[in-house]
C-alpha positions as CSV (number, residue, x, y, z in Angstrom):
1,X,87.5,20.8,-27.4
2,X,84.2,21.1,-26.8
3,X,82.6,20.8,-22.8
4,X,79.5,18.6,-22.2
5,X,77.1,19.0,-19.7
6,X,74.2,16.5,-18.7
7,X,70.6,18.0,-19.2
8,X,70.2,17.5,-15.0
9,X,73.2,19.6,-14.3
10,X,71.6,22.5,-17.1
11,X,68.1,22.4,-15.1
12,X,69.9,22.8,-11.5
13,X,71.6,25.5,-12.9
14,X,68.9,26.8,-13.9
15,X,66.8,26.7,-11.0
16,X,69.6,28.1,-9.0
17,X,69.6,31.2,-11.5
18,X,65.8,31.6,-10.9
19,X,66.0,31.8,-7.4
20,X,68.7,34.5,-6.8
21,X,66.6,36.7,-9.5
22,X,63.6,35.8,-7.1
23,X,66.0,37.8,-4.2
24,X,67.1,40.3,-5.9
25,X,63.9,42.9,-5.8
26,X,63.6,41.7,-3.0
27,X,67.4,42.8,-2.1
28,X,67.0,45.8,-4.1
29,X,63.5,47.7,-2.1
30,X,64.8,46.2,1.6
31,X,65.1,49.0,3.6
32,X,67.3,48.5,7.2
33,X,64.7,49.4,9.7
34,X,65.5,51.9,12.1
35,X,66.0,51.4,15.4
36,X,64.3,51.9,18.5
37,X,63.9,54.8,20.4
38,X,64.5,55.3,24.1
39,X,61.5,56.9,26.6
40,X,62.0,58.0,29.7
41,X,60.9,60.7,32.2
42,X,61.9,63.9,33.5
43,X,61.9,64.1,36.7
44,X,61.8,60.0,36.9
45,X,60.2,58.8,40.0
46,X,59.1,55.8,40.6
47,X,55.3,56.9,41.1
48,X,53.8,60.3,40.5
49,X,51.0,62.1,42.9
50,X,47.7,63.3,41.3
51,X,48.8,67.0,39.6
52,X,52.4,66.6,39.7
53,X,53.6,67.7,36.1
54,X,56.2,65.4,34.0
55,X,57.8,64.9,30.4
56,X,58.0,61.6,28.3
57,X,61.3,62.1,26.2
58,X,61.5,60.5,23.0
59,X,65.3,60.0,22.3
60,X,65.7,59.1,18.6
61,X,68.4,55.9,17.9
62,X,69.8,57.6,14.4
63,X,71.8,60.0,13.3
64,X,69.3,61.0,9.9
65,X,67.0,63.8,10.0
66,X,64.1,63.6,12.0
67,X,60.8,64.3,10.3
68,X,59.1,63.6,13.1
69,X,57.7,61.8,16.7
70,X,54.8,59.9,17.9
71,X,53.6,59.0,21.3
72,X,51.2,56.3,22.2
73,X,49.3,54.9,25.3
74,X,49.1,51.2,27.0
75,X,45.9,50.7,24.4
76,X,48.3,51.3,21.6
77,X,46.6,54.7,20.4
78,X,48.4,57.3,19.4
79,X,47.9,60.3,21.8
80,X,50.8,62.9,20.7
81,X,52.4,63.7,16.9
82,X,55.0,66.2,16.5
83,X,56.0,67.0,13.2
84,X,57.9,68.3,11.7
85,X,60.3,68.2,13.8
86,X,64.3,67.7,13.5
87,X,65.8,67.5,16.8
88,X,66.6,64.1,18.6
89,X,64.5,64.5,20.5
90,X,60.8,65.1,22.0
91,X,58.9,66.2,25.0
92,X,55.6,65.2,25.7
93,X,54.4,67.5,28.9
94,X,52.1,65.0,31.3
95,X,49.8,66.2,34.4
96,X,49.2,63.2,36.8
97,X,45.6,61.8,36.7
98,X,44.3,58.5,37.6
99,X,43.5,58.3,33.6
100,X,47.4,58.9,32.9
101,X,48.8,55.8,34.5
102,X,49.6,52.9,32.2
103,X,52.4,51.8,29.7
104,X,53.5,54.1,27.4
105,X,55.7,54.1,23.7
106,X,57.2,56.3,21.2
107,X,58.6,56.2,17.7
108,X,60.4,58.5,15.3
109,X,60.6,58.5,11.7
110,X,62.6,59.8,8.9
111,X,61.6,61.2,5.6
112,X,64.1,60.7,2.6
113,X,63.4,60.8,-1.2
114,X,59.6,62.1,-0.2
115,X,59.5,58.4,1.4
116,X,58.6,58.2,5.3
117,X,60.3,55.6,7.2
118,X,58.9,54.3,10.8
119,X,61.2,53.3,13.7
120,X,60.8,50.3,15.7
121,X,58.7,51.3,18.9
122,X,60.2,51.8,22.1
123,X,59.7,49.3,24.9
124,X,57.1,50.3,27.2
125,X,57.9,52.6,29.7
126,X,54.9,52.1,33.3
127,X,53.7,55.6,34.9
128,X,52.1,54.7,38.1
129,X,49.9,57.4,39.8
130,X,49.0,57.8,43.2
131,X,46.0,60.3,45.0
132,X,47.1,63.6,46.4
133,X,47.1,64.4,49.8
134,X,43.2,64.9,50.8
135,X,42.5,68.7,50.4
136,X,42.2,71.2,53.1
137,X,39.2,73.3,53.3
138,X,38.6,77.2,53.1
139,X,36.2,79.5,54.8
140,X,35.6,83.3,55.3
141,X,36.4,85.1,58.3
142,X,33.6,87.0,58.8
143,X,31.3,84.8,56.9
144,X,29.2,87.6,54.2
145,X,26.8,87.4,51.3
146,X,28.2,90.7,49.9
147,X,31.3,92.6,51.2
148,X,32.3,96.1,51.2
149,X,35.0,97.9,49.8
150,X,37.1,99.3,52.2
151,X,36.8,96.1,54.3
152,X,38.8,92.6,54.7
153,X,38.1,89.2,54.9
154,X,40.2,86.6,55.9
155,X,40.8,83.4,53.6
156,X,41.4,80.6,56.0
157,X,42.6,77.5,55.2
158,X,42.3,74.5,57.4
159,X,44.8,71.7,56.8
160,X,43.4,68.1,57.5
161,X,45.4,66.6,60.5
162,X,46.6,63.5,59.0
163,X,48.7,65.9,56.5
164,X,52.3,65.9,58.5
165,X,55.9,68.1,57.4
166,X,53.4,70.9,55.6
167,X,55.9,73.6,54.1
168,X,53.9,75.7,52.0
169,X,50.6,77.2,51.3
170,X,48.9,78.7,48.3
171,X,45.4,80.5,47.1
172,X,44.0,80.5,44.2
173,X,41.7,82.8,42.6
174,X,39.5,82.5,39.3
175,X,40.7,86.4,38.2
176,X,44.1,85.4,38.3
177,X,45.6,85.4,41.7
178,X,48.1,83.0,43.2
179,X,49.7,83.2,46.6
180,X,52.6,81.4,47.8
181,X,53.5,81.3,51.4
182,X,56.5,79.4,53.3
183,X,54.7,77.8,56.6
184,X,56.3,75.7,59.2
185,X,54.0,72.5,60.1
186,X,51.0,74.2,60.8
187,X,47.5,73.2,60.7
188,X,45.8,76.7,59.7
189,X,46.4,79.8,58.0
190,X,44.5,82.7,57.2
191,X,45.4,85.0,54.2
192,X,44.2,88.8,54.4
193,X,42.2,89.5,51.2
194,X,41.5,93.2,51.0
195,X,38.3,94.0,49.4
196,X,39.6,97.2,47.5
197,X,36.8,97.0,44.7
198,X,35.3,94.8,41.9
199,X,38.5,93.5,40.7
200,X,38.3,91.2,43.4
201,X,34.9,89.5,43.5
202,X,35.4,85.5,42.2
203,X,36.1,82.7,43.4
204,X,39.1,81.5,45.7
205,X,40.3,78.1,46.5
206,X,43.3,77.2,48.6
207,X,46.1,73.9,48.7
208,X,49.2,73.1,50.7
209,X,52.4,71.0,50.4
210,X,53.7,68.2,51.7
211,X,56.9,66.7,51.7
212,X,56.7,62.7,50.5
213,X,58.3,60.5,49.2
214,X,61.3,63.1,49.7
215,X,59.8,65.9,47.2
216,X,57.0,68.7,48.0
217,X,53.6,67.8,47.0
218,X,50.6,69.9,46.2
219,X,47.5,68.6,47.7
220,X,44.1,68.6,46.6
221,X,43.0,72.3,45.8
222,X,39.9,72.9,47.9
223,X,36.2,73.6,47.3
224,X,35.8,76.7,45.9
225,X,34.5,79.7,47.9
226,X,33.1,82.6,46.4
227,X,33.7,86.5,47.4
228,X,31.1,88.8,46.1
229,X,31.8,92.5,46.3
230,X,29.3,95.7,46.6
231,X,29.7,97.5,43.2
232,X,30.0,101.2,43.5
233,X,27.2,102.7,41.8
234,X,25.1,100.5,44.4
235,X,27.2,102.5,47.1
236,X,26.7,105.5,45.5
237,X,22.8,105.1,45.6
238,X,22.6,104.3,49.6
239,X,24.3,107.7,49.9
């Protein structure tokens, strides 16, 4: 027995036959897309002071090889690639400017088959930035055009009075020094430079810390001062 069909039931058939071949490429190079990352912060707070130091952290969303991470700002520019790179995970190392603050993202993506595969961004992640305590000043005790060696000098820095709880403070030097020291609330401190030579002529600046917002902050570093030193040989010629 032979089956009939009618010609309009032979051209919907046909139709539906020309449509799933339109899919199928189409189901063939889809590729799932990967998901979106997670950014946060290390420490987190919910503002940072100017000169405090944090990390966005990229967290990946897969478990495929990493080829790599990118980081971008609120304007949508990327700012930070690190690739190659396999681990879950990246670290982008931020120091707190009025620049800094804004919305921030991040995306992985995966190489296979010599093919690169994005992620889906993450969602935005706000880094708000406040000043830094106003910075103290530093003077020289006695006040020289040209020291001695032999001699001292005392650095003293003067802490503005509206700074309260100040814990700590620290000089700085442009040959490499750096002094810590533990203080108790006060408003000034003088450090005992002592002028053993050359190796100590530069420039010296001073800062203190604060506790706010329940963590130690660095203030502003003050104006630099400069220490200038006899040399020897000029020594030498006086005698």
């Amino acid at each position: 027995m032979m089956l009939l069909t009618s010609p309009s039931s032979s051209r919907q058939h046909s139709s539906v036959t020309a449509f799933l071949l339109q899919l199928l490429p189409l189901a063939v190079s889809s590729v799932d897309p990967l998901p979106a990352p997670t950014l946060s912060t290390d420490p987190t707070h919910e503002f940072y002071y100017e000169g405090e130091r944090f990390a966005l952290i990229c967290l990946a969303a897969t478990k495929k090889k990493i080829g790599g991470f990118r980081f971008f700002n609120q304007s949508r520019e990327q700012i930070h690639q690190q690739a190659p790179y396999s681990l879950q995970s990246a670290w982008l190392q931020v120091t707190a400017t009025k620049a800094s603050a804004g919305d921030y993202t991040c995306m992985y993506f995966v190489e296979e088959s010599g093919q690169e595969t994005d992620s889906n961004r993450s969602l935005p992640l706000s880094i708000k930035v406040q000043a830094a305590p106003v910075a103290p000043t530093l003077s020289l005790d006695p006040q020289q055009q040209v020291y001695s060696p032999g001699s001292s000098v005392k650095l003293l820095c003067s802490i503005p009075s509206a700074a309260a709880f100040v814990k700590e403070i620290q000089y700085y030097g442009d040959i490499g020094v750096a002094v810590s020291i533990p203080v108790a609330d006060i408003r000034n401190y003088s450090y005992d430079l002592s002028i053993t030579g050359q190796e100590v002529s530069g420039s010296y600046s001073c800062a203190y810390f604060v506790i706010q917002s329940a963590r130690p902050v660095r203030s502003e570093r003050s104006p630099w001062i400069n220490v200038s030193v006899k040399n020897s040989s000029a020594l030498e010629a006086q005698d």
